[in-house]
C-alpha positions, 0 to 999 in steps of 0.5 A, spaced: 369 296 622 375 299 624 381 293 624 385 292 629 391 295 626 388 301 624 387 302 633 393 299 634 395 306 630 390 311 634 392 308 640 399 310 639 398 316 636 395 318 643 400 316 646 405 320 643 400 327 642 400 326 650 406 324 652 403 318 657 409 314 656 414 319 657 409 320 664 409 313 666 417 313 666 418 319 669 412 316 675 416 309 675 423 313 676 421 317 681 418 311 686 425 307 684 428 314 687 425 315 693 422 309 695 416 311 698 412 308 703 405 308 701 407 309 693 399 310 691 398 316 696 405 318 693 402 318 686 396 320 688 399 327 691 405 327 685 399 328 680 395 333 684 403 338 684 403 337 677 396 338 675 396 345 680 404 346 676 400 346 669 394 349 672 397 355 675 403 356 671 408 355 677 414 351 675 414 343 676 416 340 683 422 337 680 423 331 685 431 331 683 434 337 686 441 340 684 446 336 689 442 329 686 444 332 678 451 333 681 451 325 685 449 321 678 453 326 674 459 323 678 458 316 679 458 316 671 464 320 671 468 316 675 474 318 673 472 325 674 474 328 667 468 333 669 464 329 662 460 323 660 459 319 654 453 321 650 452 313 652 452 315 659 448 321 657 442 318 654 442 311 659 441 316 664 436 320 661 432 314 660 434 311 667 430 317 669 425 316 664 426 323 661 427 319 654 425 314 650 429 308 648 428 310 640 429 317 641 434 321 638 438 326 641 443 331 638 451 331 639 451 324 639 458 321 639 459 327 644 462 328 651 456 331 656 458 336 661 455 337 668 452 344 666 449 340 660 447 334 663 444 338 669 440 344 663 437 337 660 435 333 665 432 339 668 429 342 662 426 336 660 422 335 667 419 340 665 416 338 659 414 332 662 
């Protein structure tokens, strides 16, 4: 008999080969984004759009468009010096759940650009 322990480890493990966290906080961003009215129906149809995206190699619907980017961009920017921190880059792509809380990212101590915030949050909603 397995120990508790040991399906700990292989529930994890799941997890993670098939990105199900990364999902549920991409989920959880996106109802926090556009409220909807009947947030199951909008999953429920969500899901179909990414199963048909993965299904027939068309790109994902992208629930955050160029100008939505561009808007998060400048809040952090308030001084408008046309960068962010990398702290600020890293809470907004957990804030969005496109990065995990313990996930490592390169550039760390870095300023962010708006070309590269909007590259990276784009690339990593189509990984999702």
């Amino acid at each position: 008999m397995e120990g508790a322990g040991s399906r700990e480890r292989q529930a994890r493990e799941y997890l993670e080969k098939h990105r199900i966290m990364e999902l549920l906080n991409h989920l959880t961003s996106v109802l926090l984004f556009f409220r909807p009215e009947k947030p199951r129906d909008y999953l429920i149809t969500l899901l179909e759009r990414l199963r048909i995206a993965k299904e027939t190699g068309i790109a994902f619907p992208f629930f955050m468009d160029n100008s939505n980017i561009v808007a998060m961009f400048e809040m952090m920017d308030s001084a408008g010096r046309g960068a962010i921190s990398f702290v600020q880059y890293k809470e907004a792509l957990k804030t969005l759940g496109l990065c995990t809380a313990d996930e490592v990212l390169k550039g760390e101590g870095h300023i962010v650009t708006l070309d590269q915030f909007r590259d990276e949050v784009n690339k990593r909603t189509l990984e999702i």
